[in-house]
N, CA, C and O atoms as a GROMACS GRO file, in nm:
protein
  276
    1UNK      N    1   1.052  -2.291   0.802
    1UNK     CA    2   1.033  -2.150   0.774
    1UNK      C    3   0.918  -2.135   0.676
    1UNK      O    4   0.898  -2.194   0.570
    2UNK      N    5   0.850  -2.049   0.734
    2UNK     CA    6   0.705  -1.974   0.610
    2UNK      C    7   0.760  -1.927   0.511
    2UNK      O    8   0.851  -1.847   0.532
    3UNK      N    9   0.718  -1.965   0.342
    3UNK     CA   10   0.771  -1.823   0.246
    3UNK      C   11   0.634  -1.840   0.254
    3UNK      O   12   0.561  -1.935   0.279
    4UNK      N   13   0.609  -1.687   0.216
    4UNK     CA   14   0.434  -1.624   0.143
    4UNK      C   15   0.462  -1.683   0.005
    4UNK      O   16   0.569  -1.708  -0.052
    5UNK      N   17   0.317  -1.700  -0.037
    5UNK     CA   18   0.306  -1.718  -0.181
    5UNK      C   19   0.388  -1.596  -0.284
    5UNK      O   20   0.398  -1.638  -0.399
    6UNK      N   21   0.433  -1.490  -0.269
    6UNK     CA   22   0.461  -1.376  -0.354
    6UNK      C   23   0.584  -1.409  -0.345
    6UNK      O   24   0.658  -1.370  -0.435
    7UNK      N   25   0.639  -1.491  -0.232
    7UNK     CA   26   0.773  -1.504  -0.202
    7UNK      C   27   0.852  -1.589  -0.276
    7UNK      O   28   0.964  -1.568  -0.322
    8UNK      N   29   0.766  -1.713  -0.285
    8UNK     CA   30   0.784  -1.857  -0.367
    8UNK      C   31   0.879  -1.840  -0.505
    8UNK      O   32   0.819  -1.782  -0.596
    9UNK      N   33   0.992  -1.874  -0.532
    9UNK     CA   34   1.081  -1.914  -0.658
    9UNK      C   35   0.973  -1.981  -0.777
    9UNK      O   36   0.919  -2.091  -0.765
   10UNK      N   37   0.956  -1.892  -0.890
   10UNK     CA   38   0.913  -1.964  -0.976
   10UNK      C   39   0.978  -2.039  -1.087
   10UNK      O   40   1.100  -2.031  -1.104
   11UNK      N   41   0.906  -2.107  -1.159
   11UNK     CA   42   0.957  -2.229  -1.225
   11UNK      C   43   1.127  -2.142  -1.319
   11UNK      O   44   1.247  -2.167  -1.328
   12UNK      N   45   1.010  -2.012  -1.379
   12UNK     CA   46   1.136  -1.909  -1.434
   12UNK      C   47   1.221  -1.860  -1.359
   12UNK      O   48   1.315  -1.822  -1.429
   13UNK      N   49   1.239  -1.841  -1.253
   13UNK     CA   50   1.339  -1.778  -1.175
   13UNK      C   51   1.407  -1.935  -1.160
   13UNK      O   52   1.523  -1.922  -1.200
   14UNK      N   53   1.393  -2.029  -1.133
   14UNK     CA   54   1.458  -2.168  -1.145
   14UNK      C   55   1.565  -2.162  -1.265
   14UNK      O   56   1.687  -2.157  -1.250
   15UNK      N   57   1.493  -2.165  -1.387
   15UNK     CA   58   1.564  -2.151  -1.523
   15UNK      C   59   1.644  -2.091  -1.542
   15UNK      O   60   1.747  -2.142  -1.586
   16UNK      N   61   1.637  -1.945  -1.516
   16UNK     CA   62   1.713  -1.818  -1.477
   16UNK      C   63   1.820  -1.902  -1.427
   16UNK      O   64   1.897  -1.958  -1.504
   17UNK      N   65   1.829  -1.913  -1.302
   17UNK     CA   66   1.939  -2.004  -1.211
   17UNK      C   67   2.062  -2.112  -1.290
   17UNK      O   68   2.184  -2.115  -1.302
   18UNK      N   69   1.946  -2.190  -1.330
   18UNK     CA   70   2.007  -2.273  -1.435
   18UNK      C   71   2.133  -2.265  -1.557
   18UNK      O   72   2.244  -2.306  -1.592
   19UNK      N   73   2.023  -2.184  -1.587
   19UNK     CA   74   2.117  -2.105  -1.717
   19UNK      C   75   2.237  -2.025  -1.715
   19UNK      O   76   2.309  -2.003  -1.812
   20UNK      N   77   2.259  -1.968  -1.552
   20UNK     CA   78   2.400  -1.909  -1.511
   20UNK      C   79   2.493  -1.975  -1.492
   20UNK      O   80   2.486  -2.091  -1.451
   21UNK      N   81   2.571  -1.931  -1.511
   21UNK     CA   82   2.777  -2.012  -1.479
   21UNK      C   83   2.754  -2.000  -1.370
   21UNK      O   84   2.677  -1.911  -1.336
   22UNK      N   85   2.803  -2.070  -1.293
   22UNK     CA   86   2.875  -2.094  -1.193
   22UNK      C   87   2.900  -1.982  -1.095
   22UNK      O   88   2.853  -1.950  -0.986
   23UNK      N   89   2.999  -1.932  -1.180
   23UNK     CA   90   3.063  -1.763  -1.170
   23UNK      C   91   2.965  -1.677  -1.158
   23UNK      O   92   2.976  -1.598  -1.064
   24UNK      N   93   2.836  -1.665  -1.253
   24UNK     CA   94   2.736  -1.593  -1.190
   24UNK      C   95   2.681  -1.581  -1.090
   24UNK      O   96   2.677  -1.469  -1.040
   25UNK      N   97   2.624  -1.678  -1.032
   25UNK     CA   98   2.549  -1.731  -0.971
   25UNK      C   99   2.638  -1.753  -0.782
   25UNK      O  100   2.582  -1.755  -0.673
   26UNK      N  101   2.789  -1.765  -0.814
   26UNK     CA  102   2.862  -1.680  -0.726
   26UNK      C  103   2.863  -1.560  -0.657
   26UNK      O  104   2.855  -1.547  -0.535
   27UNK      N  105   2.875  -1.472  -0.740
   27UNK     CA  106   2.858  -1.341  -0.774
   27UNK      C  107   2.735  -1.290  -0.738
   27UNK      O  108   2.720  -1.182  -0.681
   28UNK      N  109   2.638  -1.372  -0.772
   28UNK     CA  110   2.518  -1.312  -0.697
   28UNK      C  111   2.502  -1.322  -0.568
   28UNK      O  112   2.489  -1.224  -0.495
   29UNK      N  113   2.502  -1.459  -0.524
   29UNK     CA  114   2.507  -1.465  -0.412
   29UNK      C  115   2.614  -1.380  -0.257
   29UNK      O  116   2.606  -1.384  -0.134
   30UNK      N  117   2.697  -1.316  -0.353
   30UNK     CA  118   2.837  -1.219  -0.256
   30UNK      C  119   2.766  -1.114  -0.271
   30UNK      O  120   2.753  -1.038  -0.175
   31UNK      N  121   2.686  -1.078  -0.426
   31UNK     CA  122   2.633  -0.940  -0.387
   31UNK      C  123   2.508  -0.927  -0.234
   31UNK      O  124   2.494  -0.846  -0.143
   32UNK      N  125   2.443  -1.048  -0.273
   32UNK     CA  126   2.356  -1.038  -0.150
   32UNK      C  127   2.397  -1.069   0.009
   32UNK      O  128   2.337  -1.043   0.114
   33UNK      N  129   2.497  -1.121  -0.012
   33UNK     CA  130   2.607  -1.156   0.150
   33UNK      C  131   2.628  -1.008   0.183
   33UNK      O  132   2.598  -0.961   0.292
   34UNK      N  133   2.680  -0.941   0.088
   34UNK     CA  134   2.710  -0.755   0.150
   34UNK      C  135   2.624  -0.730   0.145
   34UNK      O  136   2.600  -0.732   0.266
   35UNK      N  137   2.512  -0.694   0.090
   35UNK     CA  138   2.368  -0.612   0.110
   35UNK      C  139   2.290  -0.633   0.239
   35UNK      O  140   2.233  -0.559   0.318
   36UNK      N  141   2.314  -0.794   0.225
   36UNK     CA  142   2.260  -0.772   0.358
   36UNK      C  143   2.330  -0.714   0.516
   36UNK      O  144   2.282  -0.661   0.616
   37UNK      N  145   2.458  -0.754   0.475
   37UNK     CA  146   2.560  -0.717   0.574
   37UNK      C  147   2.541  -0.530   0.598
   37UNK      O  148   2.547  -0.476   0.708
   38UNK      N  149   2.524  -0.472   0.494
   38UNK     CA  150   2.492  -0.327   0.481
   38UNK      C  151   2.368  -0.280   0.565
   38UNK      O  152   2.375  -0.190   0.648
   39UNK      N  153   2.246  -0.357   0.532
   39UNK     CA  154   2.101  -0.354   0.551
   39UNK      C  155   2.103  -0.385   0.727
   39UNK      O  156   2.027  -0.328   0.806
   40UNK      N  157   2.206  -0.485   0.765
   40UNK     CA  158   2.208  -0.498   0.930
   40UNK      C  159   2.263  -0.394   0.973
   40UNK      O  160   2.229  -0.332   1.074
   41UNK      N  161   2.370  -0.362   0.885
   41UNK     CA  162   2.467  -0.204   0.963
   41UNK      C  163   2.366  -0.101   0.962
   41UNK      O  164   2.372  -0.031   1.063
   42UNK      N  165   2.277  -0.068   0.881
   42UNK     CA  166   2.182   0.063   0.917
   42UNK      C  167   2.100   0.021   1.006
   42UNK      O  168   2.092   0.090   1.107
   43UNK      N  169   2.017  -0.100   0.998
   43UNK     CA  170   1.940  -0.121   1.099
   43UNK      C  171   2.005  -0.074   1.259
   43UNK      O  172   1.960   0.012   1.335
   44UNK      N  173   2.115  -0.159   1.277
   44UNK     CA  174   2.226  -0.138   1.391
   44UNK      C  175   2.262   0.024   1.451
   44UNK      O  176   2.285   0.051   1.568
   45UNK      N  177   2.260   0.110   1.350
   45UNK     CA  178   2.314   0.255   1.356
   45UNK      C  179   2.165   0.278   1.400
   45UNK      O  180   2.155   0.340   1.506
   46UNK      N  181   2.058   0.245   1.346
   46UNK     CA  182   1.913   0.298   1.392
   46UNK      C  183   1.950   0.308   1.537
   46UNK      O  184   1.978   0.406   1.606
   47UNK      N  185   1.941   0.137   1.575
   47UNK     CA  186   1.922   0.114   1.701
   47UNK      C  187   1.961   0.146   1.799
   47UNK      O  188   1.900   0.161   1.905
   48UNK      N  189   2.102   0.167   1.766
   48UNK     CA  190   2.208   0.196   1.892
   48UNK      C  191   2.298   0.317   1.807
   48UNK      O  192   2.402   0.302   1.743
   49UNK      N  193   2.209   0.454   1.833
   49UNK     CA  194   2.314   0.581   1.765
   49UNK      C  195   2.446   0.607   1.837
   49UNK      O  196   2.549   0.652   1.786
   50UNK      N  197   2.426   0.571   1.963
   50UNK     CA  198   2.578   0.580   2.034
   50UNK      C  199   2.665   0.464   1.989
   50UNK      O  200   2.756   0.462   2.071
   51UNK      N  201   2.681   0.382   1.915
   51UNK     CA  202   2.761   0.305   1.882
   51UNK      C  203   2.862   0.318   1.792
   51UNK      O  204   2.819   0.342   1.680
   52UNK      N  205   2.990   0.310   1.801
   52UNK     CA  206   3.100   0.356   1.760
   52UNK      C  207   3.095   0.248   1.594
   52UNK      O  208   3.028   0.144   1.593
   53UNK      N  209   3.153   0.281   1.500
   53UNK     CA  210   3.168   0.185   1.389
   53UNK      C  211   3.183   0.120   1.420
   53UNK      O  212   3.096   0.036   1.398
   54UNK      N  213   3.342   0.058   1.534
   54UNK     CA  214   3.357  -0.078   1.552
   54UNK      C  215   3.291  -0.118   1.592
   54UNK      O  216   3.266  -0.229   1.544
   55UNK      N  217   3.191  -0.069   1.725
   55UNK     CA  218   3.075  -0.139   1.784
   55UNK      C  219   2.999  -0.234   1.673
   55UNK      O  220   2.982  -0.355   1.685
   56UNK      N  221   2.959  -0.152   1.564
   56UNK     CA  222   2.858  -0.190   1.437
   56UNK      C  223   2.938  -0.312   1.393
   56UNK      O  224   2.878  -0.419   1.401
   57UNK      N  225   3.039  -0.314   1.356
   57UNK     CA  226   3.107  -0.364   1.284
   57UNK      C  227   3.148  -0.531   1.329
   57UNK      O  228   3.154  -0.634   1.260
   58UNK      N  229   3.171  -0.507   1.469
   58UNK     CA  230   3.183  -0.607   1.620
   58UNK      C  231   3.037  -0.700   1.591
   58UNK      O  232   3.046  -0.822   1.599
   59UNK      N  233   2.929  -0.649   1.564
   59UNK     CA  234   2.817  -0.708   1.643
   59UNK      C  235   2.764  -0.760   1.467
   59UNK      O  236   2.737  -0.880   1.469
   60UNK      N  237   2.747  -0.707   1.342
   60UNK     CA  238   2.777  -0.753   1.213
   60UNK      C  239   2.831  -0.852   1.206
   60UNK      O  240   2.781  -0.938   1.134
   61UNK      N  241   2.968  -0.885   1.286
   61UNK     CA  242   3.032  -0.972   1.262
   61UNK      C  243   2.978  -1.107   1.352
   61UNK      O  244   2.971  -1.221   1.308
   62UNK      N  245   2.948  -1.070   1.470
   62UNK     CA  246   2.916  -1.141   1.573
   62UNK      C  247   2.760  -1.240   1.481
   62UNK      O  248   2.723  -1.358   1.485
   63UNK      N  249   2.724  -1.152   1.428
   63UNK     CA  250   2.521  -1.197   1.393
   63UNK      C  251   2.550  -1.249   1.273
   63UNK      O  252   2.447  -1.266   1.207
   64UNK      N  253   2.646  -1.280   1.218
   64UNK     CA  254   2.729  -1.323   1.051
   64UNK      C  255   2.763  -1.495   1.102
   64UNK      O  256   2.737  -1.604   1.051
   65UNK      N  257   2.832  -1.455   1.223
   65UNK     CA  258   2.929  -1.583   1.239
   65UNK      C  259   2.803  -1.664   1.289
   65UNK      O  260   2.786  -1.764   1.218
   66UNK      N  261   2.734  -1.654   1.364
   66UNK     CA  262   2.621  -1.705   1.415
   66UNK      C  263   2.476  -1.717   1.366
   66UNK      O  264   2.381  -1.738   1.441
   67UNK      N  265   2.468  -1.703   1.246
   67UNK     CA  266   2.356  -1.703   1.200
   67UNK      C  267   2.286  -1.830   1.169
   67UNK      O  268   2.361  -1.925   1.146
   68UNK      N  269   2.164  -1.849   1.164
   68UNK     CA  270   2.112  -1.963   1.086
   68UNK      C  271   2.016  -1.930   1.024
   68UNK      O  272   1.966  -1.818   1.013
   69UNK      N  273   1.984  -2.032   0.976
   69UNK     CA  274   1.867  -2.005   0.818
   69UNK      C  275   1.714  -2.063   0.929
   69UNK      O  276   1.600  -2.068   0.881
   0.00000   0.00000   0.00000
């Protein structure tokens, strides 16, 4: 995978990392598991306006279980 240079983890954002518990650094990572989970559900509602919640919710789940990096 490409990161852009703007994208790249710096040495401080490393440290940052470092310096968190465990528990933080948990925590962050769940906040960004839902955000993104959120960020696919609007995209999804864009795409397909006839789609019922569960539809959204069905296919979220479907692109979750199956994902790769």
């Amino acid at each position: 995978m490409r990161v852009l240079p703007d994208e790249r983890t710096t040495p401080e954002q490393f440290e940052a990392f470092r310096r968190m518990t465990p528990e933080k650094r948990l925590a962050l990572g769940e906040t960004l598991y839902w955000s993104a989970r959120e960020w696919k559900a609007a995209w999804l509602r864009v795409q397909h306006p006839d789609w019922s919640e569960t539809d959204i919710a069905r296919e979220i789940t479907r692109n979750f279980l199956h994902a790769r990096t």
